[in-house]
N, C-alpha and C positions, 0 to 999 in steps of 0.2 A: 205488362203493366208497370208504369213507374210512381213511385210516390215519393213526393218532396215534401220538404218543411222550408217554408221562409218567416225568416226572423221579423218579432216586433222589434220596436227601437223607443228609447225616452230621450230626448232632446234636453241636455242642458240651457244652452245659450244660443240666441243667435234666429230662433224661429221666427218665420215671418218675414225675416231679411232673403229668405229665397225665392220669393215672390219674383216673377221675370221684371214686372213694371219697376220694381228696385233695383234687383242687382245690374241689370241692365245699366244704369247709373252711377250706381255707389257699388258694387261687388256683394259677397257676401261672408260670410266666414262661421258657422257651426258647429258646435263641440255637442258632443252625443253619444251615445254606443246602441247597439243592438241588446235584447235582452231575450232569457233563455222561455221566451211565450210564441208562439207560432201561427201560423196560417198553415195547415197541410192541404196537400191537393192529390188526390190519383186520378190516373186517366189510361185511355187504353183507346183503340180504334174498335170499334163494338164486331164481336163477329160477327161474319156472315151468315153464319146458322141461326141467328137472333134474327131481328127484324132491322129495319133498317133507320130506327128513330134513332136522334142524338140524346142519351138519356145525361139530364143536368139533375144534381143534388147537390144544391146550399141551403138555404134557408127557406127552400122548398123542392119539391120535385115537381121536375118538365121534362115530355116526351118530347120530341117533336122532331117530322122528318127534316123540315124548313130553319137555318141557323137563325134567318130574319125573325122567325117567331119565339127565336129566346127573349124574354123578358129583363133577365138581368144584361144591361147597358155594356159592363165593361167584359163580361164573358163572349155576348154577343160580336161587337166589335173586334176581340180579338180574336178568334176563333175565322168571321170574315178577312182579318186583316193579314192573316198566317195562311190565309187560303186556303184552308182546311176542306178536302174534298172528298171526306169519309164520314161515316157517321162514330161519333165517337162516346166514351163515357167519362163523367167527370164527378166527379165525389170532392168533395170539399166540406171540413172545419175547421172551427179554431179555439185557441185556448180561453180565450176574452170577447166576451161581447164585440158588434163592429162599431165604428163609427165612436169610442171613446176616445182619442188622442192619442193612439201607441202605435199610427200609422199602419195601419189594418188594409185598408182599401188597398196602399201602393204594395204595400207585403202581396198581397193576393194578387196583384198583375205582376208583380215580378217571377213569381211562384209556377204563375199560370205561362209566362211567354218560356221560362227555364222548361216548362216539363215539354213543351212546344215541340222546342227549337232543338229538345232529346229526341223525340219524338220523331222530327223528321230528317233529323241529325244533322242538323245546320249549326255549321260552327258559332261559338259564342266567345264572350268576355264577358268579365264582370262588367265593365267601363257600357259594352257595346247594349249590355242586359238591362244595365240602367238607364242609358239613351232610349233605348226604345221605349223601356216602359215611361220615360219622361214625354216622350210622341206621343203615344195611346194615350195618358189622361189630359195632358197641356193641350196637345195638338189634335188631335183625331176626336176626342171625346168633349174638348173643348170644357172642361173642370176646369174652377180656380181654384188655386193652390200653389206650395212651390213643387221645389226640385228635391229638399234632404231625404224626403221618404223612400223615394227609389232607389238614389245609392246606398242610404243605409241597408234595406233586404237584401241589393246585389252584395254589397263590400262585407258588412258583418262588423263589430268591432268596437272596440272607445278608440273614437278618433278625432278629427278635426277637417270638415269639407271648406274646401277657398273653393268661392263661385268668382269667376271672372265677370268683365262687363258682357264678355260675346258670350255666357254661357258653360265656357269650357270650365270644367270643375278637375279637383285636385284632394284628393283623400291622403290623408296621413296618419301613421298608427300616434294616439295623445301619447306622448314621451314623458310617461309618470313612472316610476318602480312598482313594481307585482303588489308588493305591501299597500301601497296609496292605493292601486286599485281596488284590494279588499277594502278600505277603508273606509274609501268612498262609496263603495257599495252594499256594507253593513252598515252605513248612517243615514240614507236611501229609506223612506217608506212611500208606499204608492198609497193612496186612497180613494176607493172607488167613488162616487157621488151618486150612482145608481142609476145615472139616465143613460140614454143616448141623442143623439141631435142628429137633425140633419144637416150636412154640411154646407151646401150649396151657397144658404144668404150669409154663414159666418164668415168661408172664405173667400166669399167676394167684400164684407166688410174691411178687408185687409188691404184692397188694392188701392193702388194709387195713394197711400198715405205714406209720411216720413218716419222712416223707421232708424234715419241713422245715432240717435243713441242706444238703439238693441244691437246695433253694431258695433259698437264704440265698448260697449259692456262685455257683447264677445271677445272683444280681444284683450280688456282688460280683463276677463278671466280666465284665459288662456295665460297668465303669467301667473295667474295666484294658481291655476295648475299646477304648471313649473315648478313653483315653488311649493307645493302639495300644503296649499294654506287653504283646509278647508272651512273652516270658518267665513275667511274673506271670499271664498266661493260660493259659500250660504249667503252672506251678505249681497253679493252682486248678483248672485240667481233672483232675492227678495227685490230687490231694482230693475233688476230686468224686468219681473211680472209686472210691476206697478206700469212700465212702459210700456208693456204691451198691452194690457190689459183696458189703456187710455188710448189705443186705436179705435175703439168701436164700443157701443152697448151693446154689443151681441158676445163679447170676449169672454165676458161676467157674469154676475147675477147674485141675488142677496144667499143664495145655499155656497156657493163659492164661496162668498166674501168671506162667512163665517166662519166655515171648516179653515180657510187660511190664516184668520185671526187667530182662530182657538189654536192652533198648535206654533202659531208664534208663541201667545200667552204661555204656554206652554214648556217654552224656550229653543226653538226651533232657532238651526240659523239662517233659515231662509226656505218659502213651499212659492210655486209653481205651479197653474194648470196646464198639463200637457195638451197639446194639439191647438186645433185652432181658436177653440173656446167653445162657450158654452154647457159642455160635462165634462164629464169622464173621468180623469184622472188626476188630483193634485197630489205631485212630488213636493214633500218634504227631506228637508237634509237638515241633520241633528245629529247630539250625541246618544250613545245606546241608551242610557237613561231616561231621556226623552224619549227616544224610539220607543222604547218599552211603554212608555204612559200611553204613547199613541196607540199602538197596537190594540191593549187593555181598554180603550175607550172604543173605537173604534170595531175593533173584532173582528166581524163577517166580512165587512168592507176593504181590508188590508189585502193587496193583491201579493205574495210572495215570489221571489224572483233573485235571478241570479244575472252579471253581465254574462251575454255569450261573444266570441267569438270569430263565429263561421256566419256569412251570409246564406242566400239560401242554398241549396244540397238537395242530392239522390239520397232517401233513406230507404229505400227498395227498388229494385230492378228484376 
């Protein structure tokens, strides 16, 4: 039996611009890291003294001798697409609700094709781990969405993804000192908004629209990085949202708006909704001060978290 963990990830800058119908055009460029919240998954080939169902557990239990009668879309698929010609077992949770903005769905196929590709012991890379799971949801399962989610679960880390026009992407570790990265990630609150959404009509609300000021913005804070000015990094993240946020009425919504206002008011130097819109998560970045006010108001809702890292990993064999 093997069991992994694959990393969430919070996206600074740059979301949206990985849409293929974009970068295809204009490239694309993302600043982000992984964070210490997970997708686990164990799996095993079921014994032969058992019976011979494929037994699934995520957010329900299913027997079933037949893969086609899996229910869940992306286990289903990949499971047929790996050839899988054993009955097998597969157990799956995770630290955070799904479908909130911390890239859960691509965490859980990256997770799932790693413990695979163990499994049947078919060589891998990180680069090769992320392509494919870019296959399975883009190409095979035909989701809209981009590309950052994948590499971040394979690669792991605070970094920075260049998407070229043909696709081929390029990971870099973000070139800050150990201290800025504490710093940056002690003035970090996450806050839940309590829903969940379905994905489908938000991320196809993204395509085909001009995103090149969200690009423009990454790369402009990509030097207030450098220059570890976080402030003007609050300042450019509060600019980016307002741009992204004016692709779609599905991005927002009057529970957003507010939680963003109130902790500007607040003195925030800049909140964020992660993912594609509509819940989940708005990243604030502040000083401890203000963090504290937020926390204090806020309470239950405050997700706690550390940057990690490792992408995803063997945590038992």
């Amino acid at each position: 039996m093997l069991i992994v963990k694959s990393p969430l990830r919070i996206s600074f800058f740059g979301g949206s611009s990985d849409y293929e119908d974009f970068y295809k055009s204009h490239g694309s460029f993302i600043i982000g890291t992984t964070i210490d919240k997970y997708c686990y998954l164990s799996m095993r080939p079921r014994p032969k003294i058992l019976s011979d169902d494929n037994v699934i557990v995520y957010s329900k239990l299913q027997c079933t001798k037949n893969i086609d009668e899996i229910q869940n879309p992306l286990i289903r698929e990949i499971l047929k697409y790996k050839k899988i010609g054993f009955p097998v077992e597969l157990f799956t949770f995770t630290d955070v609700p799904s479908r909130t903005g911390l890239g859960g769905s691509s965490s859980f196929c990256v997770g799932l094709l790693y413990i695979i590709n163990n499994i049947l012991k078919i060589p891998f890379t990180k680069r090769s781990l992320a392509e494919e799971a870019i296959y399975i949801e883009r190409k095979l399962l035909n989701e809209s969405g981009g590309i950052q989610d994948q590499i971040w679960a394979s690669y792991g880390g605070l970094n920075t993804i260049e998407i070229n026009t043909n696709g081929e992407f390029f990971v870099k570790p973000l070139a800050v000192t150990e201290d800025f990265k504490r710093e940056i990630e002690d003035s970090i609150v996450l806050v839940y908004t309590n829903h969940q959404r379905e994905q489908s009509e938000i991320a196809n609300s993204h395509k085909n629209k001009n995103k090149t000021s969200i690009l423009e913005l990454a790369r402009e804070a990509h030097s207030s990085f450098l220059k570890e000015d976080i402030q003007n990094i609050g300042t450019l993240l509060h600019q980016s949202w307002k741009e992204k946020s004016a692709i779609s009425n599905y991005i927002s919504n009057g529970e957003i708006d507010i939680i963003i206002a109130d902790v500007m008011n607040m003195g925030a130097y800049g909140a964020k909704l992660l993912g594609a819109g509509g819940c989940g998560f708005v990243m604030v970045l502040c000083n401890p001060k203000v963090k504290q006010s937020i926390i204090e108001k806020y309470k239950s809702a405050i997700l706690d978290f550390r940057f990690s890292n490792d992408g995803v990993n063997t945590i038992y064999k």
